[in-house]
C-alpha positions as CSV (number, residue, x, y, z in Angstrom):
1,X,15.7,40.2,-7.6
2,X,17.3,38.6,-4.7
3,X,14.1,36.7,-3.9
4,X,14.4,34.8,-7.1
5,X,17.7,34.1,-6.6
6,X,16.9,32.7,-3.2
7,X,14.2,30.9,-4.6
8,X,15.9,29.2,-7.8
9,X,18.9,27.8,-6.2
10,X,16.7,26.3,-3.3
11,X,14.5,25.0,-5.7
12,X,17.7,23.2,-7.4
13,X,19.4,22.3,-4.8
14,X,15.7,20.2,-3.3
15,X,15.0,18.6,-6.6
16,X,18.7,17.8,-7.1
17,X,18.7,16.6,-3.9
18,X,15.8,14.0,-4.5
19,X,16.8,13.1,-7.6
20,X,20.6,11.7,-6.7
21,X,18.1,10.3,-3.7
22,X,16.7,8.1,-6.0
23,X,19.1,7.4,-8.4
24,X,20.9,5.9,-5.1
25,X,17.9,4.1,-4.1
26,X,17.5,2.7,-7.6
27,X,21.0,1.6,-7.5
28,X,20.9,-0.4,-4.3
29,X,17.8,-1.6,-5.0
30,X,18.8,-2.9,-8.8
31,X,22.8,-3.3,-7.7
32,X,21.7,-5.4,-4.7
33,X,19.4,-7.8,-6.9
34,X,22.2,-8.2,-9.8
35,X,24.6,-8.5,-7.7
36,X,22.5,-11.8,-6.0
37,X,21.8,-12.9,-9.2
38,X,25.4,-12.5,-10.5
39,X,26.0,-14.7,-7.4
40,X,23.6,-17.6,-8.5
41,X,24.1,-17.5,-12.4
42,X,23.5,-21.4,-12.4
43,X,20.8,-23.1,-11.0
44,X,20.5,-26.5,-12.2
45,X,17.1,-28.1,-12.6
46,X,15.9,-31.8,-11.7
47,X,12.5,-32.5,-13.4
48,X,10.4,-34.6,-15.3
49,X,10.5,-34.8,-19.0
50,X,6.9,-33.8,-19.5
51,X,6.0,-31.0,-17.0
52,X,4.7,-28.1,-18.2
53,X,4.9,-26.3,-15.2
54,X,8.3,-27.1,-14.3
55,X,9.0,-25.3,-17.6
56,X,7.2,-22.2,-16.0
57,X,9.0,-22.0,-12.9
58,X,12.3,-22.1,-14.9
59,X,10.6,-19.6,-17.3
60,X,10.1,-17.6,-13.8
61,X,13.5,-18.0,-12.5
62,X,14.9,-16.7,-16.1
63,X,12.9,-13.5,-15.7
64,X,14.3,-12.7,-12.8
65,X,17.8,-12.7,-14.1
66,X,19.2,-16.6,-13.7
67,X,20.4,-18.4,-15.9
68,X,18.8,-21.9,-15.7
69,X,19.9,-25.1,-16.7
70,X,17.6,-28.0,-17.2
71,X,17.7,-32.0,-16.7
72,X,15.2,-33.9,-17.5
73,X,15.3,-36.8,-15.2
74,X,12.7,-40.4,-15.0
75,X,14.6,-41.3,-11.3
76,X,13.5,-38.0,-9.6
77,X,12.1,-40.0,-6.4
78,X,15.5,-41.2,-6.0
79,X,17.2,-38.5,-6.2
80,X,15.1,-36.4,-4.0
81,X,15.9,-39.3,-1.6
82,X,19.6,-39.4,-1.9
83,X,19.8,-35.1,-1.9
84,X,17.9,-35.1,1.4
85,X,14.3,-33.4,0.0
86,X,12.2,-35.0,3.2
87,X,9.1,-36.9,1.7
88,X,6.6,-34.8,3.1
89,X,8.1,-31.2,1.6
90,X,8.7,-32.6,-2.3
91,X,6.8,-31.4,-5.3
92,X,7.8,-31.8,-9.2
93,X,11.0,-30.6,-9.2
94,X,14.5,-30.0,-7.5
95,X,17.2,-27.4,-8.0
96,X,20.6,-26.7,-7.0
97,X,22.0,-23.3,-6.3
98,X,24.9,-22.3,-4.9
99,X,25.0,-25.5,-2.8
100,X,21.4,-24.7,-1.7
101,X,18.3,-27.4,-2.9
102,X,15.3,-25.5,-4.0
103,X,12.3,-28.1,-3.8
104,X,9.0,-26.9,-5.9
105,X,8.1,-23.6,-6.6
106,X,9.7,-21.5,-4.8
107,X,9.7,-17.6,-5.7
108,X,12.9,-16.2,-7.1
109,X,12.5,-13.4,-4.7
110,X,12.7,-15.7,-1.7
111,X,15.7,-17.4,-3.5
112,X,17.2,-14.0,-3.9
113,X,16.7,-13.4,0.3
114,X,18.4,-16.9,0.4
115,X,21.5,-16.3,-1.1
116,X,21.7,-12.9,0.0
117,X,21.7,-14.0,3.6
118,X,23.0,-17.8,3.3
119,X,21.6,-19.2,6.3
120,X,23.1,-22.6,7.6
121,X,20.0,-24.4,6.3
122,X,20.2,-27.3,3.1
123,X,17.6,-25.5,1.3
124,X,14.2,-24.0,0.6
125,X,10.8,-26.3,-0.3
126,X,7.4,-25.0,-1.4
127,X,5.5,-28.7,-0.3
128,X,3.2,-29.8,-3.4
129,X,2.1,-27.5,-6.4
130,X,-0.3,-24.3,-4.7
131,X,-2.3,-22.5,-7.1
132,X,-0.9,-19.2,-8.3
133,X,2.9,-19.6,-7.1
134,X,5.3,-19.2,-10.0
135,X,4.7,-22.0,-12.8
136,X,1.4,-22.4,-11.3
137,X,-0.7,-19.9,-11.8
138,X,-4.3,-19.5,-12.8
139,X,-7.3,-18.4,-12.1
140,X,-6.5,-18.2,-8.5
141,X,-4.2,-17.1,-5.8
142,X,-3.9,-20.0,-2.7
143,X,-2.0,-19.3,0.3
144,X,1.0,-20.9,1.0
145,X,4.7,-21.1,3.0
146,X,8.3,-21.7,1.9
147,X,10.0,-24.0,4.2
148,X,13.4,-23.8,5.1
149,X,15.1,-27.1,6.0
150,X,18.0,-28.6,7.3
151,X,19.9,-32.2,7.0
152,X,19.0,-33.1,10.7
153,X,15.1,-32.4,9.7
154,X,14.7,-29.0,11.4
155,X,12.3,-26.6,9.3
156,X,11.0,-23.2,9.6
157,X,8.7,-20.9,7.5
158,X,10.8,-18.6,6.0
159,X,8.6,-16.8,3.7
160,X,4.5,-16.6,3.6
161,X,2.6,-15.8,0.6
């Protein structure tokens, strides 16, 4: 009798064990992402009237938990010019969030890591449209870099994928 006594609370105490280990994991891991996203609520979209797959990245950004407002703009060369986008990293469309510029499309993970950490940069850019990043994808997957830059013209990679 006392070896299944031994036995059943070990048995508890393991699986209780890994349980409220997960259930904390599960809360970091979804508190942490809410709490990012509860930090960028708005981001504010510059794009075309007509892009279809400006409306996917926002569809994109929306499933990841922000809320996304949209402006359609016919001067968006000019205002990538006066916010600072350098010629060479535009694509279709600009955001704003949280004082950050988010050129292309950039995935909301990486804009998650972004405001998590808030580096000293001006903002994120995913040059052009590459197949399969979010808003474009289709029937393949290219490789391609999210550039971090600043307003003296410094960049960096900051994400590959």
């Amino acid at each position: 009798m006392n070896r299944t006594h031994a036995k059943t609370p070990q048995k508890k105490n393991h699986l209780g064990t890994v349980t409220i280990g997960l259930s904390l994991a599960a809360l970091v891991w979804v508190g942490g992402g809410l709490l990012y996203r509860a930090q960028a609520a708005e981001v504010l979209v510059y794009k075309s009237p007509t892009c279809g797959c400006c409306n996917a990245w926002i569809r994109h950004l929306e499933k990841h938990g922000y809320q996304v407002k949209a402006q359609n703009r016919r001067d968006l060369l000019s205002l990538k010019g006066k916010l600072g986008i350098p010629r060479n990293l535009r694509s279709c469309h600009t955001a704003r969030v949280e004082g950050y510029l988010i050129e292309g499309h950039v995935p909301a993970e990486d804009i998650d890591r972004l405001l998590a950490e808030k580096p000293e940069i001006s903002g994120l850019a995913v040059p052009g449209m590459p197949m399969g990043s979010p808003g474009m994808e289709g029937p393949r997957k290219d490789a391609y870099s999210v550039i971090a830059f600043d307003k003296d013209g410094r960049r960096q990679i900051y994400a590959s994928h």
